[in-house]
LUMPADREN-652802 format. One record per residue (C-alpha): residue in one letter; x, y, z. Coordinates in nm, 4 decimals. Layout:
<nodes>
+---+----------+----------+----------+
: r :     east :    north :       up :
+---+----------+----------+----------+
: A :        X :        Y :        Z :
...
+---+----------+----------+----------+
</nodes>
This chain:
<nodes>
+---+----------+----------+----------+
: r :     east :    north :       up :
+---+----------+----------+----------+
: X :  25.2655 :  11.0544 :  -2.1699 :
: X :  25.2899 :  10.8284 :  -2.4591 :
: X :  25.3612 :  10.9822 :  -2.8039 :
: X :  25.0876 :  10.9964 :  -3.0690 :
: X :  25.3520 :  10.9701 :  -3.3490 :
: X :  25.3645 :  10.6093 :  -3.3061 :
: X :  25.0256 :  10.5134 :  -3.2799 :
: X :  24.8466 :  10.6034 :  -3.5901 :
: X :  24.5897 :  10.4268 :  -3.8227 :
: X :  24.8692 :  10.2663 :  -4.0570 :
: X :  25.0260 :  10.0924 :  -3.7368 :
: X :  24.7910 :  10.0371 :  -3.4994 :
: X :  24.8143 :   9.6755 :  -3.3361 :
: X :  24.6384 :   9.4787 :  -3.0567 :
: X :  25.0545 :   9.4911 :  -2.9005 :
: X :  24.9554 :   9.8194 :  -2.9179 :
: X :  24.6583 :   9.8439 :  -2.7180 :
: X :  24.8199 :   9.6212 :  -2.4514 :
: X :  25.1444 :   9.8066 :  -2.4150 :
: X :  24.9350 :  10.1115 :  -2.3350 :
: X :  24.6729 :   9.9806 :  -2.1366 :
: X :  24.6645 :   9.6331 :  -2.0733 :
: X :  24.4591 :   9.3579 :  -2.2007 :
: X :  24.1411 :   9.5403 :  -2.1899 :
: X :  23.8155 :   9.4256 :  -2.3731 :
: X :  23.8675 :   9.5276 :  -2.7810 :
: X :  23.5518 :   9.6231 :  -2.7835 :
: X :  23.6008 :   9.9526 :  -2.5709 :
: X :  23.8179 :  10.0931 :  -2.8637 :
: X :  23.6388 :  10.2758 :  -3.1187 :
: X :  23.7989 :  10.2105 :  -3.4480 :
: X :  23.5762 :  10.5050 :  -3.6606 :
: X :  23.7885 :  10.7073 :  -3.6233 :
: X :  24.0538 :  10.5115 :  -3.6558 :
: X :  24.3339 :  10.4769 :  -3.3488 :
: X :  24.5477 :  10.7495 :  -3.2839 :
: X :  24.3477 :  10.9816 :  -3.5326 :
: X :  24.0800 :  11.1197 :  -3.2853 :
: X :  24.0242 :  11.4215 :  -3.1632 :
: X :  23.8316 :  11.6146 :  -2.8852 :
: X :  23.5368 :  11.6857 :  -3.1102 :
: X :  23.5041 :  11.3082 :  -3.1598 :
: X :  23.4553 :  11.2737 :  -2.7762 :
: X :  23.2361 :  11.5277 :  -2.7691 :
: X :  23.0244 :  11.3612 :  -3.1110 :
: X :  23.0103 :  11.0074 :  -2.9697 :
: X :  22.8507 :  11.1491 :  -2.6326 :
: X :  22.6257 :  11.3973 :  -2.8318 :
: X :  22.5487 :  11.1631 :  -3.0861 :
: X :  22.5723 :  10.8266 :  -3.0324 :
: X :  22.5391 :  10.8462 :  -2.6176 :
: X :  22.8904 :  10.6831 :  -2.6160 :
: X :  23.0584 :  10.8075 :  -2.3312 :
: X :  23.4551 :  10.7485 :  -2.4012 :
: X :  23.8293 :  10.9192 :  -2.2992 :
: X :  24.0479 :  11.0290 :  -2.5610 :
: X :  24.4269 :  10.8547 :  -2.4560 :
: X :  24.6749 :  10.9074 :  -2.7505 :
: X :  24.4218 :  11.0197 :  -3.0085 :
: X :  24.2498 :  10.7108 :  -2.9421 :
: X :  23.8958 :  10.6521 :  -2.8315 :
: X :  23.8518 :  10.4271 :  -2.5381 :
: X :  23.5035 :  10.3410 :  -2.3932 :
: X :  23.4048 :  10.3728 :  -2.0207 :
: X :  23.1816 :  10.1389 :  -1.8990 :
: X :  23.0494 :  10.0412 :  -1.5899 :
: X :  22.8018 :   9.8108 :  -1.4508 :
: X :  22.4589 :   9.8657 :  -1.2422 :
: X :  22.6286 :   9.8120 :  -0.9203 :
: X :  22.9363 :  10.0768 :  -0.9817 :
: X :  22.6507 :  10.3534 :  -1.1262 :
: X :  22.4886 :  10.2912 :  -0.7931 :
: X :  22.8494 :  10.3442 :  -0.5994 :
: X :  22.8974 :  10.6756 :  -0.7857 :
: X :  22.6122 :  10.8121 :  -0.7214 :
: X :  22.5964 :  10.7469 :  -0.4112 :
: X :  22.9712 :  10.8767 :  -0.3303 :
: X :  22.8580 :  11.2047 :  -0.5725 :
: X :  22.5863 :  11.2702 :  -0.3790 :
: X :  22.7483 :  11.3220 :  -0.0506 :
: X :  23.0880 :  11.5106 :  -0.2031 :
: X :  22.8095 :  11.7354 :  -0.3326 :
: X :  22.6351 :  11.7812 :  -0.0218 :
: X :  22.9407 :  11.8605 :   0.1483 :
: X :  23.1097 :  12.0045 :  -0.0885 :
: X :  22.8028 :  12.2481 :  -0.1443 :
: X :  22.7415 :  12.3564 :   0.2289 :
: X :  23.1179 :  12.4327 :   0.2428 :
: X :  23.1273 :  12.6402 :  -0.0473 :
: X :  23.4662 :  12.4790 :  -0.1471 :
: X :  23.4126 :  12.4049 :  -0.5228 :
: X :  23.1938 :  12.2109 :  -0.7522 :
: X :  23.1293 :  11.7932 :  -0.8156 :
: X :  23.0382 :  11.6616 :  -1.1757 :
: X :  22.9602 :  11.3225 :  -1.2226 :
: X :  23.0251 :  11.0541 :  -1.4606 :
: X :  23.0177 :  11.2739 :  -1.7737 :
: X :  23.2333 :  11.5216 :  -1.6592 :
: X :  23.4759 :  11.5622 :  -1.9549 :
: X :  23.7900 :  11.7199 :  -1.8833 :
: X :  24.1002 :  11.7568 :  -2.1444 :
: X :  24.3876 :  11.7251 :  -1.8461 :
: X :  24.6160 :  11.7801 :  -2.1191 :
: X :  24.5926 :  11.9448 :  -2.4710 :
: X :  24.3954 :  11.6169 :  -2.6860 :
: X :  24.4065 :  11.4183 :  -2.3943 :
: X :  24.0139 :  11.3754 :  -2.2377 :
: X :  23.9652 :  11.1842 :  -1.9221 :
: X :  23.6207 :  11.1140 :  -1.7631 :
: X :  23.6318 :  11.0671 :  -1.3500 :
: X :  23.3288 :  10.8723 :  -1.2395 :
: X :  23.2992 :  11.1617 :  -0.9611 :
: X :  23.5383 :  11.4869 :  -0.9608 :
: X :  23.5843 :  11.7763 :  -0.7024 :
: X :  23.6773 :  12.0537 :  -0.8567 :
: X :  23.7821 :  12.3411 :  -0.6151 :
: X :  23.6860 :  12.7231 :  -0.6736 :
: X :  24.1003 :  12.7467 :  -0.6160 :
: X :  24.1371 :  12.5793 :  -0.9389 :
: X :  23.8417 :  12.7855 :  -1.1040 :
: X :  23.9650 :  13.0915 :  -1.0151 :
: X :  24.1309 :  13.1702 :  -1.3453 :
: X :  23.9012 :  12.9712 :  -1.5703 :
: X :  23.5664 :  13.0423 :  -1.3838 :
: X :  23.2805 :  12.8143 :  -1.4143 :
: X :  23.3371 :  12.5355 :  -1.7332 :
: X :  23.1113 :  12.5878 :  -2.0043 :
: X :  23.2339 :  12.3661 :  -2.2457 :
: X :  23.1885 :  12.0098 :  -2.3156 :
: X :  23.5781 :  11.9246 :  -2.2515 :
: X :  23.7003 :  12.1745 :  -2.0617 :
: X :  24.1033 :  12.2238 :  -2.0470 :
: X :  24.1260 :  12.1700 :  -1.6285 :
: X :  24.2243 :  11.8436 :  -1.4622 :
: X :  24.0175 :  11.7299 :  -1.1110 :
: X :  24.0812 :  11.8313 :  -0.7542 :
: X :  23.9788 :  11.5257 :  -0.6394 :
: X :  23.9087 :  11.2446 :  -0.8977 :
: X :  23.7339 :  10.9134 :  -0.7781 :
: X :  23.7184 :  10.5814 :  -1.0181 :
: X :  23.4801 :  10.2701 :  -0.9205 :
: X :  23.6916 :  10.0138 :  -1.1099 :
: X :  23.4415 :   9.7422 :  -1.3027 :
: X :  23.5820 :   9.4416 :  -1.4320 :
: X :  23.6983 :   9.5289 :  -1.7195 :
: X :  23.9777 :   9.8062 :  -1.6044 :
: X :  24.3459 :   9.6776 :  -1.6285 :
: X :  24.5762 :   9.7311 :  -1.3565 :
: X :  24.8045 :   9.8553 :  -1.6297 :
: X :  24.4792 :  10.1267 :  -1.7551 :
: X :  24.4317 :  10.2657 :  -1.3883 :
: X :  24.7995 :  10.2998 :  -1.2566 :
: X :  24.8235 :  10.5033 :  -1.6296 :
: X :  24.5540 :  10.7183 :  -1.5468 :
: X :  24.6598 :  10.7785 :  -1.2007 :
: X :  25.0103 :  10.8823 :  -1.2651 :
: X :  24.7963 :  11.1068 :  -1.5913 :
: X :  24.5937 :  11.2819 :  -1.2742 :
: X :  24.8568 :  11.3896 :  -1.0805 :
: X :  25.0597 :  11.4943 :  -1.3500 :
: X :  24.7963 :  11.7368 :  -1.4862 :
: X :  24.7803 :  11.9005 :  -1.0793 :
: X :  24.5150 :  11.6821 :  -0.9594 :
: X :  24.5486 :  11.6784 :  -0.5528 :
: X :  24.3762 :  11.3118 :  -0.4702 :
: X :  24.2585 :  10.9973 :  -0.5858 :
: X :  23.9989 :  10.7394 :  -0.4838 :
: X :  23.9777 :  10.4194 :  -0.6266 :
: X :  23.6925 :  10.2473 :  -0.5362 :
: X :  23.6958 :   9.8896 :  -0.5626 :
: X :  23.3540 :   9.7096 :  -0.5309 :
: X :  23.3962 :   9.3608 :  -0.5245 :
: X :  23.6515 :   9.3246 :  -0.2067 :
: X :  23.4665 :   9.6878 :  -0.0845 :
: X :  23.7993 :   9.8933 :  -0.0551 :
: X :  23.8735 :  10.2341 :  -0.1563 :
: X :  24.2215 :  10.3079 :  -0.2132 :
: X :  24.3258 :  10.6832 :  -0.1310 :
: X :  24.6223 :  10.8315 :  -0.3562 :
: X :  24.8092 :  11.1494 :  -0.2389 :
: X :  25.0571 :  11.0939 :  -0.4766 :
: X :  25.0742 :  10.8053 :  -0.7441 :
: X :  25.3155 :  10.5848 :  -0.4701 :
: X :  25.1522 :  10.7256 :  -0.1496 :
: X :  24.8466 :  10.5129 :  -0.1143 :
: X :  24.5951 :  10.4577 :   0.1766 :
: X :  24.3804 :  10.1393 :   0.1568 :
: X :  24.0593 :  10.0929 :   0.3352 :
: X :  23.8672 :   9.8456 :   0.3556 :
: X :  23.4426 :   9.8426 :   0.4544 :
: X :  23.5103 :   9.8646 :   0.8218 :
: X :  23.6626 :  10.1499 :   0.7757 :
: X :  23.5694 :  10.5276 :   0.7407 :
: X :  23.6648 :  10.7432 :   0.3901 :
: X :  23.7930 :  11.1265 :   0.5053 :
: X :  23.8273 :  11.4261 :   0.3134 :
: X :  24.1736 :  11.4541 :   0.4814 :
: X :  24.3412 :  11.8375 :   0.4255 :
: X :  24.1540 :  11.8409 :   0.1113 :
: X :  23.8348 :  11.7889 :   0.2644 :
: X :  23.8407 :  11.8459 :   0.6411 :
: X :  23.5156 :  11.7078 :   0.7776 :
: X :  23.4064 :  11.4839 :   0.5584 :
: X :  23.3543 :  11.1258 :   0.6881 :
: X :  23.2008 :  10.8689 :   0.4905 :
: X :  23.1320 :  10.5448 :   0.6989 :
: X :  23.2533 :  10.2650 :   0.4129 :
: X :  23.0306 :  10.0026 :   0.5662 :
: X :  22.6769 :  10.1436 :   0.5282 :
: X :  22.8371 :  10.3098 :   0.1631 :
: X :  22.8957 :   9.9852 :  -0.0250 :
: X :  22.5607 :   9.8035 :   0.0953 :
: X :  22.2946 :   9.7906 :  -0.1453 :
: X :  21.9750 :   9.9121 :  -0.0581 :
: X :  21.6707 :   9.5708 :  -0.0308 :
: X :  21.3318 :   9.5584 :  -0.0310 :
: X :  21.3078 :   9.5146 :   0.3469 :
: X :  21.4635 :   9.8180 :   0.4177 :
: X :  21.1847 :   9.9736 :   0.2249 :
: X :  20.9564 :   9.7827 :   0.3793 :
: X :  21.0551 :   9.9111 :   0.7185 :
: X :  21.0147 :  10.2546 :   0.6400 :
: X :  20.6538 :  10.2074 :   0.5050 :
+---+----------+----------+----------+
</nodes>
């Protein structure tokens, strides 16, 4: 993990901001408060207050957006983790505001997470805003405006903090890339089928029908 000693209001620069996560979009940093001077209760304002959903990364404030299209693909991959998830009795799934400090003042936001009552055991339910756990399973649809540089941080950041798998969901070329570890990657494209693997054994998620939009026929035939 980077060091917050380096990265405070008085030198802050856009060199900065790259070196950490790539040439993302300046408008996804919040500058009140200013970098490397936020906190957790700052997350926890700008979502209250402002409905400004952003991870805290080196007391820093960066925005997660997404676009119509990658709301639609975690919703739909939420949906049936929960359902499975549920009638298995293996854990919980929070969705796209599902705060979780993975380290102490560092806040990341999984689009989908799986957390497993093996990693609730100790904690029990969360009943904070930004609970102290890190993901069992954390899955990312990656818009446009994630740097290669952002994700491979945050991936290394989820495995570090315990977490067991990653999905990266790509919608544009429709792949999903599986992490067991941050090197040990499975890609897969729409022809393919998404498994729960040892994590979760049954699960089968055909990738094809997944990452096809719904149309107005289709409603049309079922009228």
């Amino acid at each position: 993990m980077a060091q917050l000693s380096d990265f405070t209001s008085t030198t802050w620069t856009a060199v900065d901001l790259v070196h950490r996560f790539g040439a993302i979009p300046l408008d996804r940093v919040v500058h009140d408060p200013a970098p490397g001077t936020a906190t957790v209760a700052d997350v926890v304002r700008l979502d209250d207050h402002e409905n400004r959903l952003c991870e805290l990364i080196d007391g820093t404030l960066v925005e997660k957006t997404v676009g119509v299209y990658e709301s639609f693909l975690a919703i739909q991959i939420g949906t049936l983790l929960n359902l499975f998830v549920t009638q298995a009795k293996l854990g919980i799934v929070a969705g796209a505001d599902g705060m979780m400090q993975i380290f102490p003042d560092q806040v990341r936001i999984p689009d989908v997470s799986f957390i497993s009552w093996e990693h609730l055991k100790d904690s029990g339910f969360p009943d904070n805003p930004a609970p102290f756990m890190a993901p069992t399973l954390a899955v990312e649809i990656i818009s446009r405006s994630n740097t290669a540089k952002e994700m491979d941080r945050k991936l290394g950041e989820y495995f570090e903090a315990g977490t067991q798998q990653v999905w990266y969901v790509y919608p544009k070329p429709r792949e999903v890339k599986v992490y067991s570890s941050p090197t040990n990657v499975t890609t897969l494209g729409e022809n393919d089928t998404l498994t729960g693997g040892e994590l979760l054994p049954g699960l089968s998620i055909d990738l094809k029908a997944f990452f096809t939009l719904p149309t107005e026929s289709d409603a049309a035939a079922k009228s």
